[in-house]
C-alpha positions in Angstrom: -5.3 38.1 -18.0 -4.4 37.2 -21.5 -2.4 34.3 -22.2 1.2 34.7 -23.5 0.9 32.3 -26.9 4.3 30.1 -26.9 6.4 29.1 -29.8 8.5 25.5 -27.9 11.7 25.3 -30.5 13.0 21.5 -29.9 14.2 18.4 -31.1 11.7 15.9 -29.6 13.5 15.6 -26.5 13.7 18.5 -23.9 11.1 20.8 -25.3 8.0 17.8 -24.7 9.3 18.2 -21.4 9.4 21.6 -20.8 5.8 21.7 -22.0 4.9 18.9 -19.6 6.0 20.2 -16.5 5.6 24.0 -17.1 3.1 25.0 -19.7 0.8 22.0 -19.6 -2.2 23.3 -17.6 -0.7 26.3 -16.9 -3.6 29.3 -17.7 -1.1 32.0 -18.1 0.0 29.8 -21.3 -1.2 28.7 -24.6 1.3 26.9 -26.9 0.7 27.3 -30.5 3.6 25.4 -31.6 6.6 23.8 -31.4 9.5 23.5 -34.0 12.0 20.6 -35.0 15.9 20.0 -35.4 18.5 18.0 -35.5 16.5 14.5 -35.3 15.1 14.1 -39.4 11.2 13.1 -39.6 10.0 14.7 -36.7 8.5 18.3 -38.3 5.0 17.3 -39.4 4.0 15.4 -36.7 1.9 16.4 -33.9 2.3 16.3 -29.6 -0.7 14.0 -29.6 -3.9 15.1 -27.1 -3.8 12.2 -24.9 -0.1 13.8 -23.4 -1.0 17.4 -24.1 -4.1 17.3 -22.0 -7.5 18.8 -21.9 -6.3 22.3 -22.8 -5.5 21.1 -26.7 -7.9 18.5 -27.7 -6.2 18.8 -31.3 -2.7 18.3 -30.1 0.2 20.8 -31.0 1.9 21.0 -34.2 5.3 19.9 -34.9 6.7 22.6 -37.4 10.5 22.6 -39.1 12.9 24.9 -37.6 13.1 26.9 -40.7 9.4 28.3 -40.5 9.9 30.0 -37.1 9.5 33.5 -38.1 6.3 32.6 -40.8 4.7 30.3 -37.7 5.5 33.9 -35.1 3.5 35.8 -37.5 0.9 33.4 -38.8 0.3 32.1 -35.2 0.8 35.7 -33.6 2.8 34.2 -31.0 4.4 36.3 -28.2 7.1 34.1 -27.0 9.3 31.7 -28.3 11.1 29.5 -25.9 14.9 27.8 -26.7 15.0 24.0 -25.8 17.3 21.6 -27.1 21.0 20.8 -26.9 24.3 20.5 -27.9 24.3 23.7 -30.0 27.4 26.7 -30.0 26.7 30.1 -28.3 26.3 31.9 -31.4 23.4 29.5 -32.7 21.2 30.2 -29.7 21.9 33.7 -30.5 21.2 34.1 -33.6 17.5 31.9 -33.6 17.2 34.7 -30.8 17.7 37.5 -33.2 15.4 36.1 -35.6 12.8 35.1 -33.0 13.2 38.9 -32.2 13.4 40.6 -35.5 9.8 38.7 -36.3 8.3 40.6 -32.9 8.1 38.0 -30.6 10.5 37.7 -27.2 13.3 35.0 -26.9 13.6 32.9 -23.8 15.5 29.8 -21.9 13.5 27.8 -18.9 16.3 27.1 -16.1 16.2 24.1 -13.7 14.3 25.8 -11.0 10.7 25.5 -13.1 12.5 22.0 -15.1 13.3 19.7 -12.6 12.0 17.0 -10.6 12.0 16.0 -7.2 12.7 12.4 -6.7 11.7 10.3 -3.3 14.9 8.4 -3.9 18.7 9.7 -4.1 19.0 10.5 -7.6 23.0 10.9 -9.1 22.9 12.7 -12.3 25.5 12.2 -15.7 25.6 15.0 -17.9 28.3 16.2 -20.2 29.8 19.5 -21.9 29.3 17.8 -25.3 27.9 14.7 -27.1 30.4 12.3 -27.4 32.5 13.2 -24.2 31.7 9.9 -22.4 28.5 10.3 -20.5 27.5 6.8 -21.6 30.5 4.9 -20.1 30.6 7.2 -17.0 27.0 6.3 -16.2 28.0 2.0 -16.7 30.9 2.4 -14.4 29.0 4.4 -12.0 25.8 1.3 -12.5 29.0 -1.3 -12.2 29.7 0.4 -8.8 26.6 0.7 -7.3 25.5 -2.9 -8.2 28.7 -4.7 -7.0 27.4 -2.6 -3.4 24.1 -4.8 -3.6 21.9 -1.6 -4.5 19.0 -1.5 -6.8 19.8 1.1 -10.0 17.4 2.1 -11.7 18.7 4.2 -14.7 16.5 6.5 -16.7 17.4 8.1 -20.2 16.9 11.5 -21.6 14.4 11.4 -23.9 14.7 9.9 -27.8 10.9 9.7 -28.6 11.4 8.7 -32.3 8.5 6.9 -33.0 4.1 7.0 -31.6 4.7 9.2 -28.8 1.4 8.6 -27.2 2.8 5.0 -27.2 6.1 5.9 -25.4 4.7 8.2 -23.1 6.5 5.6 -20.0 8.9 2.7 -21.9 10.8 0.2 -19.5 13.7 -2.0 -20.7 14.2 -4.9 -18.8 15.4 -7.4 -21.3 17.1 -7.7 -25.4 13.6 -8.5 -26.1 12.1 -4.9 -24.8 14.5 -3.3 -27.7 12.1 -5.2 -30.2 9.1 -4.5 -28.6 9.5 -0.7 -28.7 10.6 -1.0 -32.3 14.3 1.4 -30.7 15.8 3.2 -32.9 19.9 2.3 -33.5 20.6 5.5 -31.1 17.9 4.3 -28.7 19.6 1.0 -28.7 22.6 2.4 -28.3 22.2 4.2 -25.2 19.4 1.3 -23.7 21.0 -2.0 -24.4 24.6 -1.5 -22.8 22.7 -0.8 -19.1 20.4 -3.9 -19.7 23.5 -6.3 -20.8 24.9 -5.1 -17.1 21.9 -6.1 -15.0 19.5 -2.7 -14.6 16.5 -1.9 -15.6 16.5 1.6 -18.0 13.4 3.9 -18.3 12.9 6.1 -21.0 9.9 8.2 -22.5 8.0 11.1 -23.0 6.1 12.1 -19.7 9.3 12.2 -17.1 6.6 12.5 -13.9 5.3 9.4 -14.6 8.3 8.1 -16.2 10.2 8.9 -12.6 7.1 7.3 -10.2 7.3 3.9 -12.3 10.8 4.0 -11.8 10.7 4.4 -8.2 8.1 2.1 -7.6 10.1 -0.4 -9.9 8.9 -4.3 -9.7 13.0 -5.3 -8.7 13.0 -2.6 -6.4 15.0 0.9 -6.2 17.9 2.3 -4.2 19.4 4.9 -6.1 18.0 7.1 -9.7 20.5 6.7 -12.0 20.2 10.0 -14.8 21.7 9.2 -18.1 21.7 12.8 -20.0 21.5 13.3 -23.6 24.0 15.5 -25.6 24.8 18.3 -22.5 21.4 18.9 -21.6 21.7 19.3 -17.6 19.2 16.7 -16.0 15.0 16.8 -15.8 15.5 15.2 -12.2 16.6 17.1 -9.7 20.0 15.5 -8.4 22.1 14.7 -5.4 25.1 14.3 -6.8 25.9 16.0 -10.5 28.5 14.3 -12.1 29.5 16.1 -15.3 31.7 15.0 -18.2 34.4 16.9 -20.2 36.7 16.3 -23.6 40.2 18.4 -23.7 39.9 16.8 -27.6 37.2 19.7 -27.5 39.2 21.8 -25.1 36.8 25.4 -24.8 34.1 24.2 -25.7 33.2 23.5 -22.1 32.3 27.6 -21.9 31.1 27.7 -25.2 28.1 25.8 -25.6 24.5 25.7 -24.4 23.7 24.3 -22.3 27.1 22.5 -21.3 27.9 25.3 -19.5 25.4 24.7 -17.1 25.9 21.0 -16.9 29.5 22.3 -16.1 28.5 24.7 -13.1 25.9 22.5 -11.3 28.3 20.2 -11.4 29.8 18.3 -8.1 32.1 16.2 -9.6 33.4 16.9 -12.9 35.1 13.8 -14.9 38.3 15.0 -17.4 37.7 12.2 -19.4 40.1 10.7 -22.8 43.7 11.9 -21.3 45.2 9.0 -22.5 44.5 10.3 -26.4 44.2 14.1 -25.6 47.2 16.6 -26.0 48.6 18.3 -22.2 47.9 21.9 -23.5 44.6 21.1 -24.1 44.4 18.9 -20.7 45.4 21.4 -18.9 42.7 24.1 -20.6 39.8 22.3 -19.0 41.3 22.0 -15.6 41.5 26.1 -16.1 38.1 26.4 -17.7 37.2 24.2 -14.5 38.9 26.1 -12.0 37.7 29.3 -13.2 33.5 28.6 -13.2 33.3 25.2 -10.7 36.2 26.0 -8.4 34.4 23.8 -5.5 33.9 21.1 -7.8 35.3 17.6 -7.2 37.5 16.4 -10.3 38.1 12.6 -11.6 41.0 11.9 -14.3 39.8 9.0 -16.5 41.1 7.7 -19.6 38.6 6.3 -22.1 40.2 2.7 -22.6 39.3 0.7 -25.3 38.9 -3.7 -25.7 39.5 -5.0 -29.5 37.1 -8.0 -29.9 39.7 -9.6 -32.9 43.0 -7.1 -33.8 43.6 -9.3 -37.0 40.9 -7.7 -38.1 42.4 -4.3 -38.3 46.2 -5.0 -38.8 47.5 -4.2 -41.3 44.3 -3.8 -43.3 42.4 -0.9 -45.3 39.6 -0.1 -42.7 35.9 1.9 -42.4 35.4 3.1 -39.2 31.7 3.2 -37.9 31.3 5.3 -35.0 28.2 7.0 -33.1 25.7 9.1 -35.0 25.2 12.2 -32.6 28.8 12.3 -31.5 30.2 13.2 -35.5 26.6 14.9 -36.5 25.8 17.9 -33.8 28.5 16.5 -31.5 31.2 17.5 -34.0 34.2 15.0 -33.0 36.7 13.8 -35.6 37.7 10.9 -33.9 36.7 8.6 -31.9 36.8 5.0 -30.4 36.8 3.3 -33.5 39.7 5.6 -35.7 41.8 5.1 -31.9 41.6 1.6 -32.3 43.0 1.7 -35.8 45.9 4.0 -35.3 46.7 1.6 -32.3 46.5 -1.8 -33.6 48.1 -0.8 -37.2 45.4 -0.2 -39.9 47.2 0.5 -43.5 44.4 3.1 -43.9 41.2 4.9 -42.6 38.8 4.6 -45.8 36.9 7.7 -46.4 33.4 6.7 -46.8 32.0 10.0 -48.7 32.3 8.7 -51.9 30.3 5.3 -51.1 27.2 6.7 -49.2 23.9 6.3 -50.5 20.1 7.8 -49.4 19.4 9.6 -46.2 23.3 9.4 -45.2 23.9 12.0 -48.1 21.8 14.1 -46.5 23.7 13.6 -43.1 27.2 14.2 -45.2 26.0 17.4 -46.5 24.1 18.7 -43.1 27.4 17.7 -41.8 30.2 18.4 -44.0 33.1 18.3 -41.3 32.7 14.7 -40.3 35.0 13.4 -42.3 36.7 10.0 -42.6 34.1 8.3 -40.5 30.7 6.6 -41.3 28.1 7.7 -38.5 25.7 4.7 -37.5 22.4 7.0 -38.2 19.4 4.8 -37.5 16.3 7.1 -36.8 14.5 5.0 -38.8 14.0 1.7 -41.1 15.4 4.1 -44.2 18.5 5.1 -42.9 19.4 1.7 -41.3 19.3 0.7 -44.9 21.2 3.2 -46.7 23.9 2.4 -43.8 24.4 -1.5 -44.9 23.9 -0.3 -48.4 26.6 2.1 -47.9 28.7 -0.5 -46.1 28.2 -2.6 -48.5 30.0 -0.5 -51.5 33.0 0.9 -49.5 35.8 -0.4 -51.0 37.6 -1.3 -47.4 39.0 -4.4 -46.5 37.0 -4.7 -43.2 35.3 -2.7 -41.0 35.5 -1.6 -37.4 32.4 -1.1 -34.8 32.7 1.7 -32.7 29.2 1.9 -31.7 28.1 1.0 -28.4 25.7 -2.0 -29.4 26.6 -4.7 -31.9 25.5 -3.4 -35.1 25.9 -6.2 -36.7 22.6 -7.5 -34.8 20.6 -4.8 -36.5 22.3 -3.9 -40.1 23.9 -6.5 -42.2 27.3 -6.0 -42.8 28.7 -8.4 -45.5 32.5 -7.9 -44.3 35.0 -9.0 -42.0 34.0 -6.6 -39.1 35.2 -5.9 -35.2 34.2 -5.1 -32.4 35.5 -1.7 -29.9 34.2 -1.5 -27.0 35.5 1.3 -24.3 35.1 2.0 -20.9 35.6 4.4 -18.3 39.2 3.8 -16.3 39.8 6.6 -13.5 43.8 7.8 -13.1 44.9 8.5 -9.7 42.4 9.5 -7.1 40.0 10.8 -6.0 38.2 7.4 -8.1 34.4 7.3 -8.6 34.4 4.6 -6.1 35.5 6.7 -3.7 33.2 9.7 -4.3 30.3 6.9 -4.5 30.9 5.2 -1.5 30.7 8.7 0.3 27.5 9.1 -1.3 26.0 6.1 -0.3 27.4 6.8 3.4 25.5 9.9 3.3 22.1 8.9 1.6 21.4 5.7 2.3 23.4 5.5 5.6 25.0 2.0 4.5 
């Protein structure tokens, strides 16, 4: 039988895995390819041979996005296959069209041939969009579990931004880790905050053997935590599927892919920021909700937030730095940091636009509806450069962190600066407590 020849369209994350669990060593299968988005400096790479296996002793290309339908012909592939995240409806559609205009057929893999079983109860965070709240929902549900005595082990969707061969399994036990994996600001962001609580976090490329080291953990395991990236729905196969909506993006719970899904598998579903949302748009999700989940369990939560120094921010011309993803393909206009200076009295929210410098140009113009924030990109040594540079020349009077590590640890910043830290705070019940403690009843009969 001829093998189908496979076009993998990605964003270093979700397509390496796809290839790992359902094309790698699969004879019905040759992948030719795969393509790059969203993350900069990843086209021109290669999926090295050591994690590719015996079947590509040359490793697989890493090609830009925007050579898809040269690379169909070129490479006279059959099949092109959609995996990455975060993107509208209309996007997925239209790479189908061209992916179909050039010859070739347009597919999606689902969970059935994606996910993996786990020996140990495995509760799953994913979201309808970056930026709803996945991160906090996954610390208060670690906070929970650990003040019951369990072992957590948490493990991240993948951010392999540097030698993949090298981060084919990375554990994070300690500060010191972040160093030694030479993370990334957005893979500190999402590490550092479940280390500073007491868990280990995994992280990697190869998520089989990323998911046996984390079960067979040195300090132990009781319970796989998942910590999804943007609204991808989860590579483990889960027990309990909590999923995280934002009525400040009210629809777009049934208009993204692959949200949606993250939205139907789910069996709790967290309406998260109704302390700063409007009731119109509230009361949209619990529709949207009702209408494609109707036997999910729902949590109210507001998305509090803990000034380290108000001073700081009162009364004062500010720059708001917030996280990268959530303004880039996560598309919110406010967040954490521009809540905190509405609340505690800023004079004014600086625009940064006309103060940026090197690779966050490039962001402004990929992304020209971010507006009056700064985004902390740091894929790399460049653009944690150009973002002190470009804090540096803002003419604000101080600044205001609304990232979820302290960046002033990894960029300088040479002005007065705060701290905003938020958290998950559930409204009414049912609380996650409850729903965990039910859980834990259930699976590990304590």
């Amino acid at each position: 039988m001829k093998q189908r020849k496979i076009i993998i369209i990605g964003a270093a994350g979700r397509d390496f895995h796809n290839f790992n669990v359902f094309y790698r060593g699969n004879p019905s299968y040759k992948v030719v390819a795969f393509t790059a988005a969203q993350i900069p400096d990843i086209a021109g790479r290669k999926y090295p041979a050591a994690l590719a296996g015996s079947d590509y002793p040359d490793g697989i290309p890493i090609h830009a996005e925007e050579e898809l339908e040269k690379l169909i012909k070129d490479l006279d592939a059959d099949e092109c296959v959609f995996c990455y995240s975060d993107v509208p409806y209309s996007h997925v559609m239209g790479l189908g069209a061209r992916v179909n205009a050039a010859g070739a057929d347009f597919s999606l893999l689902g969970h059935k041939h994606t996910m993996l079983k786990s020996t140990k109860p495995v509760i799953a965070v994913g979201a309808i969009r970056t930026g709803c709240g996945k991160s906090q929902t996954s610390r208060r549900i670690a906070e929970i579990l650990l003040a019951k005595n369990l072992k957590v082990i948490a493990v991240r969707h993948p951010m392999p931004y540097g030698d993949l061969e090298r981060q084919k399994v990375q554990r994070f036990a300690t500060i010191d880790d972040l160093a030694k994996h030479n993370c990334t600001i957005e893979e500190m962001e999402e590490y550092e905050p479940h280390i500073a609580r007491g868990n280990v976090i995994y992280a990697g490329v190869d998520y089989e053997a990323i998911l046996r080291a984390a079960e067979s953990d040195p300090n132990g395991c009781d319970v796989i935590l998942w910590d999804g990236g943007n609204n991808d729905f989860p590579f483990f196969k889960p027990d309990l599927q909590v999923t995280v909506t934002d009525p400040h993006r009210a629809g777009h719970e049934l208009s993204h892919y692959p949200g949606e899904v993250t939205l139907r598998i789910a069996d709790v579903v967290v309406i998260n920021k109704i302390d700063s949302a409007g009731f119109e748009d509230i009361q949209t999700v619990r529709r949207n909700i009702e209408r494609v989940n109707p036997r999910a369990t729902v949590v109210d939560a507001a998305s509090t937030i803990k000034v380290e120094n108000p001073d700081i921010i009162r009364g004062k011309r500010v720059l708001a730095i917030e996280d990268g993803p959530t303004l880039t393909h996560g598309n919110m206009k406010i967040g954490a940091g521009i809540v905190a200076a509405r609340r505690f009295g800023a004079s004014e929210i600086i625009d940064p636009r006309p103060f940026v410098v090197g690779r966050l140009e490039e962001t402004f113009k990929t992304y020209p509806d971010i507006g009056t924030l700064l985004p902390a990109m740091g894929y790399g040594e460049q653009q944690m450069k150009d973002l002190s540079a470009t804090i540096d020349r803002t003419d604000c009077d101080s600044v205001i962190i609304a990232t979820p590590i302290d960046l002033t640890r990894v960029v300088k910043i040479n002005k007065p600066c705060t701290r905003v830290e938020y958290s998950l705070q559930e409204i009414g019940q049912p609380t996650m407590d409850d729903i965990l403690t039910d859980f834990i009843r259930e699976k590990l009969g304590k």
